[in-house]
N, C-alpha and C positions, 0 to 999 in steps of 0.2 A: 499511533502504535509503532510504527517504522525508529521514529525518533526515539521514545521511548527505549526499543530494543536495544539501539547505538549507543544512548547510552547507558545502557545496564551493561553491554557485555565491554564496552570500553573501560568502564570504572571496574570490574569485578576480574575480567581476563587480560589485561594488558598496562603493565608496569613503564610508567615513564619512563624507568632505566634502560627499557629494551631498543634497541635498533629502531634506525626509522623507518629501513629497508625492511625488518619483520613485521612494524605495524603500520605500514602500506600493504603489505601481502595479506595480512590480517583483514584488513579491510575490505579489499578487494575477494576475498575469500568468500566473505559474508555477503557481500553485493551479487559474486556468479551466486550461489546457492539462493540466492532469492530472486534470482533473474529465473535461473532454471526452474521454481515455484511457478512463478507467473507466465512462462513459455507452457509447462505444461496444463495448465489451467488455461491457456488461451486456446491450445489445440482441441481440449476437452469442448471448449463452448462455440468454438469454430464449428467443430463437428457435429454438433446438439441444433445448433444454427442452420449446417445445411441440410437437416433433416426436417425442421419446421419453417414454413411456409411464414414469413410475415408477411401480411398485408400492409398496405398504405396507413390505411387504417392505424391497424394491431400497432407498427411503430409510432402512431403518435401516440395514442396511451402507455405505451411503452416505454418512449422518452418523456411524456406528463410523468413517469413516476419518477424515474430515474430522480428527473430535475427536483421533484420535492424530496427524495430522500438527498441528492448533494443540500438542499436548502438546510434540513434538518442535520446533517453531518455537519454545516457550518456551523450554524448555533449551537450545537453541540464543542464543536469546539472551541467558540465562545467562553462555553460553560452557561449559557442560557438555559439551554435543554441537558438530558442525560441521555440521550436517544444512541448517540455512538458510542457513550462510557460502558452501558449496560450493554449493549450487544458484544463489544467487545471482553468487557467483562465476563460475561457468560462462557465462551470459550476458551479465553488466555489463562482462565482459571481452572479448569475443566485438569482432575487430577491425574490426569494420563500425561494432559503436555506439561503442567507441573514439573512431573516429574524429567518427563526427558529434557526440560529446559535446563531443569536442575543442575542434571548430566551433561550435557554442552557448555552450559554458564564455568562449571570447577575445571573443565577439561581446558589447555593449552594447547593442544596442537591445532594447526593450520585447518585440519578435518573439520575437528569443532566448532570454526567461526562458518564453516561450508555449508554445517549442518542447522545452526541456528539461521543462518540465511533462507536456507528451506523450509525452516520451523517459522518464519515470519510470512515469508509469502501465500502458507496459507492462511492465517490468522487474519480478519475482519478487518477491510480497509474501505472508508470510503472511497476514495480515488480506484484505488482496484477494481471494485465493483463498477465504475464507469465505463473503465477501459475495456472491461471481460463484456458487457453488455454493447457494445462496437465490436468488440469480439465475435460475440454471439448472429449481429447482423451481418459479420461480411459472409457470414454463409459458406466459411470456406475453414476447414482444421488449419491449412497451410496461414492463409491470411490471417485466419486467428491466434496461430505461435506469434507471425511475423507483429501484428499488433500489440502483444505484448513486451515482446523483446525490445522493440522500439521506446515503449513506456518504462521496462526497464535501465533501459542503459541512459534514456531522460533523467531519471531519478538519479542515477548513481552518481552525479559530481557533488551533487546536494547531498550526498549520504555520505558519501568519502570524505569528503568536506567537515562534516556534521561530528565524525570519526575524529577527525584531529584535533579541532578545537572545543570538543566538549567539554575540557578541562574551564576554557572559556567562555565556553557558553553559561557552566552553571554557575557561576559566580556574578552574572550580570541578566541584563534584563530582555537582554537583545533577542533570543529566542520566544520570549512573553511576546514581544511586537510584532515577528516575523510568524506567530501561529497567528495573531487577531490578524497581521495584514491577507493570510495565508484565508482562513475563516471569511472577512467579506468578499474575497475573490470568487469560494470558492457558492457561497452563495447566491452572488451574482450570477454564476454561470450557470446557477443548477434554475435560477428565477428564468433564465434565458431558454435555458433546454425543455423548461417545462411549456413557455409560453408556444416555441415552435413544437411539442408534443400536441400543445390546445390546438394552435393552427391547423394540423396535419389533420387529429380527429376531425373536426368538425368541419372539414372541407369536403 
């Protein structure tokens, strides 16, 4: 979804011919505004967190899911399953953000890249969903911005990155390898997080 986004509004809002100084700023635009999505979604579940009580328990069932829905986001992104296409699908398409996408996508000012930043962060991410759920266990609003922010500004060299050479990304293969390598990783970790989920129940 994230990549996706980078590159639709790099192809459709920003012209070769422009400054590299404007689409750095550009960039960067799009990254705070999606940072500040995922900050205030981490306070939200910080806060949610330290109102419910988890058990020992509770979190191992709670990271057993986690870990199978990262399994099923991997294979999805495979393209094995459709498990991530169709949830995502379901809301990216949803004609209210349609439309506002629309409205940010034609628009050129600096605002505009701010505000699809903010239009992405809340849009259906597996990773997201990982990070908000360690959100949710520090039990704490503050720990919970801080955890995202952190996952934030991790992503953003890979996004700003992602930003510049997308021109060369889509003309080769190299992003097709970098989602499969991206996909067993991401499976692995989710086989991992489920397994210590099993441990923790059933201890």
């Amino acid at each position: 979804m994230c990549g996706g986004f980078v590159m639709a509004y790099s192809s459709a809002k920003i012209d070769t011919s422009t400054s590299s100084l404007f689409q750095f700023f550009a960039h960067l635009s799009y990254n705070l505004g999606r940072i500040s999505s995922y900050i205030f979604l981490g306070i939200l579940f910080g806060a949610l967190g330290s109102i419910f009580t988890f058990s020992a328990k509770l979190n191992g069932y709670f990271y057993f899911v986690i870990g199978l829905l990262m399994v099923l986001m991997g294979l999805s992104m495979m393209g094995k399953i459709k498990f991530l296409t169709s949830l995502e699908s379901t809301i990216a398409f949803n004609p209210t953000i349609k439309t506002l996408f629309s409205k940010l996508i034609h628009s050129k000012s600096l605002t505009s890249f701010y505000g699809l930043g903010l239009l992405n962060g809340f849009l259906p991410c597996g990773l997201v969903y990982f990070f908000l759920a360690a959100a949710a266990t520090s039990g704490s609003w503050f720990s919970g911005g801080i955890t995202m922010l952190l996952f934030g500004l991790a992503t953003m060299p890979a996004m700003l990155g992602l930003g510049f050479v997308v021109g060369f990304l889509k003309g080769s293969g190299f992003r097709e390898v970098m989602i499969k390598i991206a996909s067993l990783i991401i499976v692995g970790y989710g086989v991992y997080m489920a397994y210590l989920g099993y441990s923790a129940a059933i201890a």
